[in-house]
C-alpha positions as CSV (number, residue, x, y, z in Angstrom):
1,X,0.0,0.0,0.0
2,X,1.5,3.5,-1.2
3,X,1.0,6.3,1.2
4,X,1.3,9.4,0.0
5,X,3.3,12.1,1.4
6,X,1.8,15.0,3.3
7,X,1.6,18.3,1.2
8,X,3.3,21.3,3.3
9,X,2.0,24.8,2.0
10,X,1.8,28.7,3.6
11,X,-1.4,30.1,4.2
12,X,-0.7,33.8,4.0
13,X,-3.3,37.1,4.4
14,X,-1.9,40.5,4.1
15,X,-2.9,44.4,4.7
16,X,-1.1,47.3,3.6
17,X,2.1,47.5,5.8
18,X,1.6,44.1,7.4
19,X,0.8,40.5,6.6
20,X,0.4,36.8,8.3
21,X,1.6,33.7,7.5
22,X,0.8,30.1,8.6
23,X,3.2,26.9,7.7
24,X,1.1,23.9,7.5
25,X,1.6,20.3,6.7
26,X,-1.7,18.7,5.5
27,X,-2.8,14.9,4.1
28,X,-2.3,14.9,0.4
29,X,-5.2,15.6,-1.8
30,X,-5.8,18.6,0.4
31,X,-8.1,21.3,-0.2
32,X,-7.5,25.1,-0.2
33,X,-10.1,25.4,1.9
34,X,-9.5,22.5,4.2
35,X,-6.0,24.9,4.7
36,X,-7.9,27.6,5.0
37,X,-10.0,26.1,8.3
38,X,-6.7,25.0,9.3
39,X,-5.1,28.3,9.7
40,X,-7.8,29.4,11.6
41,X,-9.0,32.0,9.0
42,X,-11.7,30.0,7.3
43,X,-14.3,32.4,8.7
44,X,-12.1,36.0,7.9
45,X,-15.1,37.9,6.2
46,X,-12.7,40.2,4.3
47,X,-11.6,37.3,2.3
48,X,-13.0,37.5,-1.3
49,X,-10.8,34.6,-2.6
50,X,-8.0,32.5,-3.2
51,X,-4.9,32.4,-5.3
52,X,-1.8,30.0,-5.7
53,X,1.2,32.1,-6.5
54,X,-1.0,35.2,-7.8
55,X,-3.2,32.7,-9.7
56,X,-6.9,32.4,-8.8
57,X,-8.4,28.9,-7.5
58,X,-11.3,28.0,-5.8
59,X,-11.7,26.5,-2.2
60,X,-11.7,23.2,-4.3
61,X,-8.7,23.5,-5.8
62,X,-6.4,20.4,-4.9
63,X,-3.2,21.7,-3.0
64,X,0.3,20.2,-3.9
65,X,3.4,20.4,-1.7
66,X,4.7,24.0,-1.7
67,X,1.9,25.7,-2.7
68,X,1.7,29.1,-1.0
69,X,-1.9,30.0,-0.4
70,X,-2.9,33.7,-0.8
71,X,-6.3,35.2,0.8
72,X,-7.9,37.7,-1.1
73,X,-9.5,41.1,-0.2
74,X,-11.4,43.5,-2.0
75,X,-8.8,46.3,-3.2
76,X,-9.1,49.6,-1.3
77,X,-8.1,51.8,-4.4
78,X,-7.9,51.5,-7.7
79,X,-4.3,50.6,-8.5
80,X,-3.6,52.8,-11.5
81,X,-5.0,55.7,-9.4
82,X,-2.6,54.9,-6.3
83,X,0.5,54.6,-9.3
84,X,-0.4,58.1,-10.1
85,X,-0.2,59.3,-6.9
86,X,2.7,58.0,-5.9
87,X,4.6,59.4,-9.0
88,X,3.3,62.7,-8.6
89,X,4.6,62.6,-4.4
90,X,7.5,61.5,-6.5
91,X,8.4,64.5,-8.7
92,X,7.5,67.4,-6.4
């Protein structure tokens, strides 16, 4: 009988100037969302979804070993607005 190995994978959530992060090792075939109960986070009501290295998944989505989970939150600007901004701070 072939056992598989656990997966180990970061659970990470961030805010502008700050961010957490959670190692866990989890049985394989995994869920992000099974991760995301594990962390302690799976009822964090700012969270709007999930991504895998900056790519979006569902709570489905299988994890593999290494996988660094990102929570989601609704933006707070618009980022091309912010960019101009800062580059006008920038040239006074």
């Amino acid at each position: 009988m072939l056992v598989e190995a656990p997966v180990r994978v970061e659970v990470i959530r961030g805010w502008p100037g700050r961010f957490e992060s959670v190692q866990l090792s989890l049985p394989a075939g995994s869920t992000a969302a099974q991760a995301l109960r594990m962390a302690g986070w799976g009822d964090d009501p700012e969270i709007t979804g999930l991504a895998v290295y900056g790519l979006r998944i569902t709570p489905e989505y299988r994890l593999s070993d290494g996988d660094r989970v990102e929570l989601l939150r609704p933006l707070t600007a618009d980022p091309k607005d912010a960019r101009r901004r800062r580059a006008l701070r920038g040239r006074g």
